[in-house]
C-alpha positions as CSV (number, residue, x, y, z in Angstrom):
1,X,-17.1,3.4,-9.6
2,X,-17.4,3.9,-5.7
3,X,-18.5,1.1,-3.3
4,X,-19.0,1.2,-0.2
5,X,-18.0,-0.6,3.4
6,X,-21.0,-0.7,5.6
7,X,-18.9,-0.8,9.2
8,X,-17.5,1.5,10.9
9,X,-14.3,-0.6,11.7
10,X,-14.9,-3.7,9.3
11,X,-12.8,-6.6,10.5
12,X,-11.2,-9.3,7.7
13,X,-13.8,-12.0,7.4
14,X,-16.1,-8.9,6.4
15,X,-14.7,-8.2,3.4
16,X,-15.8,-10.6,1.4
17,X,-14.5,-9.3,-2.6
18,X,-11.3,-8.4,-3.6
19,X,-12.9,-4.8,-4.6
20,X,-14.0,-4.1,-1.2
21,X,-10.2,-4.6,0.3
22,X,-9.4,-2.3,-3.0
23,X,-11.9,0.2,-1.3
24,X,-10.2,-0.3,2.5
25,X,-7.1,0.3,0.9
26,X,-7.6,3.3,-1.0
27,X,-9.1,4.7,2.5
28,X,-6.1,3.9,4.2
29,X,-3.8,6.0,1.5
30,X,-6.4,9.2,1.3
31,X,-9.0,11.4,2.6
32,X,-12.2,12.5,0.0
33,X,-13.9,15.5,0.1
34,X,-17.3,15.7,-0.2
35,X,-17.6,14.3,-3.7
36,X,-15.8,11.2,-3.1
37,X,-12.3,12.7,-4.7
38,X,-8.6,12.1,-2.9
39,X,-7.3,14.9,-1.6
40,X,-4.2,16.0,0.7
41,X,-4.5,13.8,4.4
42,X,-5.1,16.3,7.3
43,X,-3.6,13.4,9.2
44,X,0.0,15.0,8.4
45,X,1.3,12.2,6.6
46,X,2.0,14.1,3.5
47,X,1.1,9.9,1.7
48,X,1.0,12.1,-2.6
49,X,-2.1,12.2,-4.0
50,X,-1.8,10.6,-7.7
51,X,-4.2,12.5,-10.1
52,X,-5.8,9.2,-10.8
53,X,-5.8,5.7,-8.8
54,X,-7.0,2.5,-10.9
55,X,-7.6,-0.8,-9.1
56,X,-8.6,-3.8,-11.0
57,X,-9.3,-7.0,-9.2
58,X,-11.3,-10.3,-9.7
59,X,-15.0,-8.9,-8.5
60,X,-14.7,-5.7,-10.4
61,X,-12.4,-2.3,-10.9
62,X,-12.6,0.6,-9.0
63,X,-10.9,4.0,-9.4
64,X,-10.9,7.5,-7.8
65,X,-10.0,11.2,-8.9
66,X,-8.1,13.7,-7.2
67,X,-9.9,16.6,-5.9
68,X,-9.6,19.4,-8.4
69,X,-9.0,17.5,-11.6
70,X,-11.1,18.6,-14.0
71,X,-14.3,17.3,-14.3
72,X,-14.3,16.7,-18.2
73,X,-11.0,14.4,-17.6
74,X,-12.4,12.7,-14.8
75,X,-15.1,11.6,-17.4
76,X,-13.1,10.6,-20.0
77,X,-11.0,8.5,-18.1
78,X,-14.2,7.1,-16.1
79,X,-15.6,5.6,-19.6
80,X,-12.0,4.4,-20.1
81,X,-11.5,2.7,-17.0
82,X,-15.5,1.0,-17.2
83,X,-14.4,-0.6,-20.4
84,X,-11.2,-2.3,-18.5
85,X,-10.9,-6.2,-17.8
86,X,-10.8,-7.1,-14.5
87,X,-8.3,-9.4,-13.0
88,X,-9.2,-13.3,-14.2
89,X,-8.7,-16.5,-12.9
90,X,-6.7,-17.2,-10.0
91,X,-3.7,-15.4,-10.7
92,X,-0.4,-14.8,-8.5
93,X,0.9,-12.2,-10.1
94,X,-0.8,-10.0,-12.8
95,X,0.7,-11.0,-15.9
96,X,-1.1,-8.0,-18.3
97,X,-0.4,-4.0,-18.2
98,X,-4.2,-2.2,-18.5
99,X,-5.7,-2.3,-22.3
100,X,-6.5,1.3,-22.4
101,X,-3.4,2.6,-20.6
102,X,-1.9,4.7,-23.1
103,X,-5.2,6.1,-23.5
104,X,-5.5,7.0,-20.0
105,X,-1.7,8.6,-19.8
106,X,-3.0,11.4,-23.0
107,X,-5.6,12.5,-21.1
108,X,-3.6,13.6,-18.6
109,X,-0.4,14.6,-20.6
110,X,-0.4,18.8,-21.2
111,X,1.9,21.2,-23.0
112,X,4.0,21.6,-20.0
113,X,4.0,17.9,-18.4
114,X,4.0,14.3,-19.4
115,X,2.1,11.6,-17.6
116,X,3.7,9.0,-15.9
117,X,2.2,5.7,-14.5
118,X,3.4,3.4,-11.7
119,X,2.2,0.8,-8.9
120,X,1.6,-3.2,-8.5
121,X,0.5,-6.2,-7.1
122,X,-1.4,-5.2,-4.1
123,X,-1.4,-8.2,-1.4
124,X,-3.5,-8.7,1.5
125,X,-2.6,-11.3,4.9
126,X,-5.1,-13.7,5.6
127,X,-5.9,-14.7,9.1
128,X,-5.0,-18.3,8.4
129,X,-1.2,-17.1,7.5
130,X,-1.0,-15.1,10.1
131,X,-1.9,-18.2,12.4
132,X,0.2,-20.8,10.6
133,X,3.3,-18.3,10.1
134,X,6.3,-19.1,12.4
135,X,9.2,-16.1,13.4
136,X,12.3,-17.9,12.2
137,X,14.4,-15.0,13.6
138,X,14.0,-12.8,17.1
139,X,12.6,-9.8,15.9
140,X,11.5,-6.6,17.9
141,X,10.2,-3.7,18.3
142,X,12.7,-0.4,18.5
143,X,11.0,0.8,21.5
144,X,11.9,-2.5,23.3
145,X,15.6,-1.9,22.0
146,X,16.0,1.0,24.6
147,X,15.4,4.0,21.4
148,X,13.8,6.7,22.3
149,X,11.0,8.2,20.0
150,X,13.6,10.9,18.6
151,X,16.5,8.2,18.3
152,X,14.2,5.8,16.3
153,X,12.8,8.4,13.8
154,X,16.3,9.7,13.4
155,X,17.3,5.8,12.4
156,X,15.1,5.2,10.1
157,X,15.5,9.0,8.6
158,X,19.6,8.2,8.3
159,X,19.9,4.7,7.5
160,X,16.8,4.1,5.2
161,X,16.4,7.3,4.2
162,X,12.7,7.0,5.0
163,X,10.8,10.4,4.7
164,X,9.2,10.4,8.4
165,X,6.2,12.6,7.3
166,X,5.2,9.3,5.8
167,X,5.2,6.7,9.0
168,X,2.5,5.7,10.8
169,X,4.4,6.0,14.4
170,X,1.0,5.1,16.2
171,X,1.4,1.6,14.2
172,X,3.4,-1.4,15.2
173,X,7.3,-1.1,14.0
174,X,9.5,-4.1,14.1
175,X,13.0,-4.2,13.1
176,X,15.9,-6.7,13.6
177,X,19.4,-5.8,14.8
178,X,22.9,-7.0,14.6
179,X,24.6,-6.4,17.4
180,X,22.3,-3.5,18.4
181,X,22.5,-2.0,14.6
182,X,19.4,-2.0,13.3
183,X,19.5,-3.7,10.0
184,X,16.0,-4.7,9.1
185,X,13.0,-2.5,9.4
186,X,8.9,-3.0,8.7
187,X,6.8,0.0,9.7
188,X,3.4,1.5,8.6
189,X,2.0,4.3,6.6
190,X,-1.5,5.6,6.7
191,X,-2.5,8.9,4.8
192,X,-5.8,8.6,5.9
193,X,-6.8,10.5,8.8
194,X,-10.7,9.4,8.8
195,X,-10.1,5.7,8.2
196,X,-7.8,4.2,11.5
197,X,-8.5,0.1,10.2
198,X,-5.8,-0.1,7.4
199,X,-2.1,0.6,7.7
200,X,0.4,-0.5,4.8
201,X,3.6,-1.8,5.1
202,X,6.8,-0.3,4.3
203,X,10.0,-3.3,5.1
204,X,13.5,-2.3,4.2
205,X,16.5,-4.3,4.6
206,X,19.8,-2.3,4.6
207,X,22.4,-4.1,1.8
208,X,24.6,-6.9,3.1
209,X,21.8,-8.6,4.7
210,X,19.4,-9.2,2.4
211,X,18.3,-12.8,1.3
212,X,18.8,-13.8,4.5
213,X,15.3,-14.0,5.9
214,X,15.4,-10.9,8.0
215,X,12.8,-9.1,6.0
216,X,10.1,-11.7,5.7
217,X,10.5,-11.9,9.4
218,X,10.0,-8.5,9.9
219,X,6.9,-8.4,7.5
220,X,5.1,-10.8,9.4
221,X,5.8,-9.7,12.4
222,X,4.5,-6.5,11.8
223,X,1.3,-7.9,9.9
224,X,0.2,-9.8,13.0
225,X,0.8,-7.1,15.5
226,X,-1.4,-4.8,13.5
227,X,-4.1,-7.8,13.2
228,X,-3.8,-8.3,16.8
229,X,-5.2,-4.4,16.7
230,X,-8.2,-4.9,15.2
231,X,-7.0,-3.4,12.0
232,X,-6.2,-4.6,8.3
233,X,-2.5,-4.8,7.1
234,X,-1.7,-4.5,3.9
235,X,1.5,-4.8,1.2
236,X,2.1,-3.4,-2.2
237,X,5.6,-3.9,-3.8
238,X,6.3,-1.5,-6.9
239,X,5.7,-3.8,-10.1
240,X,9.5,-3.7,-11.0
241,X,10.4,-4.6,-7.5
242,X,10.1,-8.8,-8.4
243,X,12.2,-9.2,-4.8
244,X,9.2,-7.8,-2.9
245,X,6.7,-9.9,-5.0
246,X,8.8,-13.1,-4.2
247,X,8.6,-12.5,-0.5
248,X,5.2,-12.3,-1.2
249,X,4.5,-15.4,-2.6
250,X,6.5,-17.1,-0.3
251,X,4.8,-15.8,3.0
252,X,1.0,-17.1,0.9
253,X,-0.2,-13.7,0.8
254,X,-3.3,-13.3,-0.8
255,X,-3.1,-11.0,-4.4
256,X,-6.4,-9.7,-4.2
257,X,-5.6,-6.8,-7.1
258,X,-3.2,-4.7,-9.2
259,X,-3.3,-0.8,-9.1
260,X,-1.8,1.9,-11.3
261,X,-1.5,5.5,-10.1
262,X,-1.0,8.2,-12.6
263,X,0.6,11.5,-11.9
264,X,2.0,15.0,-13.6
265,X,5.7,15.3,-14.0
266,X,7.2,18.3,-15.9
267,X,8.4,18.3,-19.1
């Protein structure tokens, strides 16, 4: 089921259902060929294509395939996925795994490979917690902290172990240091290299200094300098990750849908 987003570069107060910021989002992650299908970003960003990406939310579900599945699976799990709930009520967290996801998994299992099935809450940041949310710690950009371009990626490649093919350098990136180490990083990803209005966050706090505020300081940070741009940002903790989905809470960010993405892994 494929909506669509009128504008060119749609701002917040025009996306007015949850399944519309489902749709921004899945732009941000992916480019489509022709029929509408994910495929590999030509952006570089090398953000992995699942075989199958399910979003449920409160206005409706929507789902894509990746380019060169197989049309007959894409149809099965397409009459699957219609018959799933969306999200109901007004709900925090989602507190349910999908009815028909075992269902979904052997359709995609073969001889040689098993399916395997992960994601979570998605979150979005509405304009009026951007405005209301105070910095309770100095927080800056690495740029500002006298590192080069070469010196930052190589921080974030040794100390987080972040794969760099993955970061959004043209985003906003804000970190916090201890006495010039930097100990707490949020930056973006994009896969997309169509869709330039969403960019998701990736915030990593190095141990010994988590629970300590640094992250949710960083996260917000980061959200309102990619507002200030004129683009949607965007945060989606892994389910198990109940940390992440804390913060969340916390900050008031808005749950606006839950998303599973289902990939090949060999036997």
């Amino acid at each position: 089921m494929i909506h669509r987003i009128n504008k060119d570069r749609p701002i917040m107060s025009d996306l007015l259902t949850d399944s519309n910021w489902a749709l921004l989002y899945q732009k941000t992650l992916y480019d489509f060929d022709t029929r509408e299908r994910m495929r590999e970003s030509s952006s570089g960003a090398h953000i992995r294509v699942p075989l199958f990406h399910f979003i449920r939310t409160r206005h409706g579900n929507v789902w894509r395939f990746k380019a060169g599945l197989a049309s007959s699976l894409c149809q099965d799990l397409a009459r699957l996925a219609a018959r799933e709930l969306p999200l109901s009520g007004v709900v925090s967290v989602p507190t349910s795994q999908l009815e028909r996801l075992d269902a979904m998994r052997r359709i995609l299992v073969s001889e040689e490979t098993e399916c395997v099935v992960d994601g979570g809450p998605l979150y979005r940041f509405e304009p009026k917690t951007l405005d209301c949310a105070e910095d309770s710690l100095i927080v800056t950009s690495p740029l500002s902290l006298e590192f080069a371009d070469a010196e930052k990626k190589e921080i974030l490649r040794r100390e987080f172990e972040v794969d760099l093919n993955k970061v959004d350098f043209k985003a906003p990136c804000f970190c916090f240091a201890d006495q010039g180490k930097i100990v707490s990083i949020c930056f973006g990803v994009r896969g997309s290299a169509s869709s330039p209005e969403g960019s998701e966050a990736r915030l990593q706090t190095l141990p010994g200094y988590r629970r300590t505020g640094l992250a949710s300081a960083c996260l917000i940070r980061w959200a309102k300098a990619v507002h200030s741009l004129g683009r949607v940002p965007f945060y989606s903790p892994d389910s198990q990750n109940r940390v992440a989905r804390r913060l969340a809470e916390s900050l008031g960010l808005a749950l606006y849908g839950e998303q599973f993405k289902f990939w090949r892994r060999d036997l």
